[in-house]
N, C-alpha and C positions, 0 to 999 in steps of 0.2 A: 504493500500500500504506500510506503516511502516513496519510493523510487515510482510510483506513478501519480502522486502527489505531485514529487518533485519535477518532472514529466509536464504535467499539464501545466502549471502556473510557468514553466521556462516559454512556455507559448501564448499565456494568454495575458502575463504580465505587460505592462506596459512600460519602456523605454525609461522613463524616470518617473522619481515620484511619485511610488508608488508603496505600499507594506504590506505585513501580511500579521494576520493575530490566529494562532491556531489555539484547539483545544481536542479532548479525542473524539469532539462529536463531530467539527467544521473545520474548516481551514477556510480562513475568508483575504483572499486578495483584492485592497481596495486603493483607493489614491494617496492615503496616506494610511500609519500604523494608529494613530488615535483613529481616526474614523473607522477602519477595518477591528479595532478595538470595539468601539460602540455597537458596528454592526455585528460582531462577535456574541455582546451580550445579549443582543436583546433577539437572535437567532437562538440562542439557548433559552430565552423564557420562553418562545413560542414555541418551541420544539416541545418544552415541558407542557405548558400549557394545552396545547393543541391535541398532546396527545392522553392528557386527561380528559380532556372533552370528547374524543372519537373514540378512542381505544379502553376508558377507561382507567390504565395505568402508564407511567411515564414508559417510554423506549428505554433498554438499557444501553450503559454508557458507553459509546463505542458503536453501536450496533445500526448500520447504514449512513453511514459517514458522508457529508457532503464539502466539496469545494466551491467557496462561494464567491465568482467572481464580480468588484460590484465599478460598473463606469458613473458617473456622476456628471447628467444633461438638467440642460433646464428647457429641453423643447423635447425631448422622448420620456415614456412611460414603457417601457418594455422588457419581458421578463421570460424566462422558459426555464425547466428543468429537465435533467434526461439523464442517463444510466451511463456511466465509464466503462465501457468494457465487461459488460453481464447483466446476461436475459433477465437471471431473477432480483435486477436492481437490486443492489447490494453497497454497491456506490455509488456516487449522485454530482453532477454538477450543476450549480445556478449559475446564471450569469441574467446581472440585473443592471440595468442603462437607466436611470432614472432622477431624478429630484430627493436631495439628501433626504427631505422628510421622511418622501415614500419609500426609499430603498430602506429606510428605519423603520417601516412602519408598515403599511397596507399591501406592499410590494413583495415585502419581506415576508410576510405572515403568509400571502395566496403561498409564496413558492416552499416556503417551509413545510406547508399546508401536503404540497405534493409527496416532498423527502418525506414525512412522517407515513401516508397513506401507504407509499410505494415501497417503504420500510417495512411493513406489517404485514402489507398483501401482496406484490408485486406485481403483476398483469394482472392478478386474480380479484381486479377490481373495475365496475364499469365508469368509462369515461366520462359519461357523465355526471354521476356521484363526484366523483374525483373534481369536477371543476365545479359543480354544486357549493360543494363544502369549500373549496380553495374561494368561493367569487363571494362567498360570506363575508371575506375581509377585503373585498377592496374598496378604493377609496369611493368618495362621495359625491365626485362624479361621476362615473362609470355605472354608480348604483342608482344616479336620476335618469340616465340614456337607457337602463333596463325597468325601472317606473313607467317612464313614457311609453316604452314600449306595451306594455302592460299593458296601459289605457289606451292603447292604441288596436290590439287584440279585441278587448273587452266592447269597443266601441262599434271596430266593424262586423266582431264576430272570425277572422282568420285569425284563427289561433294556428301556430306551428304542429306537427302534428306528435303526438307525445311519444307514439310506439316508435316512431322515424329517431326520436333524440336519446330514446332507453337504449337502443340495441347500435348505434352511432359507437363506433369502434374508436373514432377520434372526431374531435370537434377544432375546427380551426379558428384561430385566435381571433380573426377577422366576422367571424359569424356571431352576432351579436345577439339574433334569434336564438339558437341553438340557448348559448350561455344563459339567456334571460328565463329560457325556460327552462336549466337546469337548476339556478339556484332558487328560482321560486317553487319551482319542485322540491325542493330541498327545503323551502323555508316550511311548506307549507305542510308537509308529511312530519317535520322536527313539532310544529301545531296541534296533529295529531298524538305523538309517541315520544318517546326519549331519544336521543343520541345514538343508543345501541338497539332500539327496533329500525332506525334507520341504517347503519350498516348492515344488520339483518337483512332489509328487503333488499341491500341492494348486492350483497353476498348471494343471494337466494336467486335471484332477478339472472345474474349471470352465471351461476348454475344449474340451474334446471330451466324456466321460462318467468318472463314477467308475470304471466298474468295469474300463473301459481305463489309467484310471488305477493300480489296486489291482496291475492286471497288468504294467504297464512297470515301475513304481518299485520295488515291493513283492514281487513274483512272485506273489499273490493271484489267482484265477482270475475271483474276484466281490467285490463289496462283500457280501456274505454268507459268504464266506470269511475276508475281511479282520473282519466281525463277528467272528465266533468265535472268531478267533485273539485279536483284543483284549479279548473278555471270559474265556478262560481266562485272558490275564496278567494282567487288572484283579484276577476274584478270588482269584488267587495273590499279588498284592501291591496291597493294599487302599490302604496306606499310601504307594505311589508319591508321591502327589499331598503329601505332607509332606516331600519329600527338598528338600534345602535350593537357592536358586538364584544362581548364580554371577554376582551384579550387585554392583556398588560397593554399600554398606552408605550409610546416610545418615549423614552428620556429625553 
């Protein structure tokens, strides 16, 4: 793991000016060592965090290690996460372009969001769950552009279609549908059940079929059931997707 640590950051470091804060859970390469310090800690509360809120119990230490690389714009917002070198992601790279706030904070949280998920299940999770739960932290515009859309749904009646975005093997970043209806799906089933009947359904969903799934977890007879019931509460509370979310705040 050294030597492919040390491997990746000889490529993705930048020129000067640059540091790096490790620990045995991150290794985060940022613009400078105070800031890569900052992003250091507050990648370890959400790590802990997040993973008492999905999982239940913290990750152990060490266990799906990420390298976190972070550029620092004041006109991009962009983030991804992906596996170094192993199908059953096992190690993790971020790499985040963004506004110091954000790469501290809402930016930080979606992609941490992923490491943590992809840590416990590893494919063995449906994509859209997966940015469900990661688009619960982002910031507070991206969560009025999927509001609007909402009422925008609710008004004409073209809702996305739900079975099309459960079995969606990947969602691309640009599809703004997709994403809106994953995490209002996600808000609105967490409405329903706890934390852990929602990974339940969604363990179960890509295991056997959704609409087996709709029916165990949920009492839903179909995914076309489960539809409807999520878009009468989407357009009865438009604004879900603004309610505020319960993570350590950034220093």
């Amino acid at each position: 793991m050294e030597a492919l640590i040390l491997a990746v950051l000889s490529f993705l470091a930048p020129a000067e000016n640059w540091g790096i804060a490790r620990s045995e859970n991150f290794v985060v390469n940022g613009p400078s060592r105070e800031y890569a310090a900052e992003v250091l800690e507050q990648a370890e509360i959400y790590r802990r965090e997040l993973a008492l809120a999905w999982l239940g119990e913290e990750l152990p230490l060490g266990e799906g290690p990420a390298i976190i690389q972070v550029r620092l714009s004041d006109e991009k917002d962009e983030a991804i996460t992906w596996p170094i070198n192993s199908r059953s992601r096992e190690h993790h790279l971020v790499w985040i372009t963004s506004k110091s706030e954000l790469a501290l904070g809402s930016t930080l949280a979606h992609e941490i969001t992923h490491v943590v998920l992809a840590t416990r299940f590893g494919d063995a999770f449906p994509h859209w769950a997966n940015e469900g739960i990661a688009s619960i932290c982002d910031d507070e515009r991206t969560k009025k552009i999927r509001s609007r859309l909402i009422r925008e749904y609710a008004k004409t009646g073209r809702w996305p279609k739900l079975r099309d975005v459960l079995i969606a093997e990947n969602i691309s970043p640009t599809n703004q549908h997709a994403y809106t209806v994953s995490v209002s799906l996600t808000r609105y089933l967490l409405s329903r059940g706890t934390h852990a009947d929602f990974v339940a359904f969604a363990q179960r969903g890509i295991q056997s079929s959704w609409d087996r799934a709709a029916q165990e977890c949920y009492g839903f007879s179909s995914v076309e059931q489960l539809a409807a019931a999520w878009q009468s509460w989407a357009a009865q509370n438009p604004d879900a997707e603004l309610e505020p979310v319960l993570l350590p705040a950034a220093r």
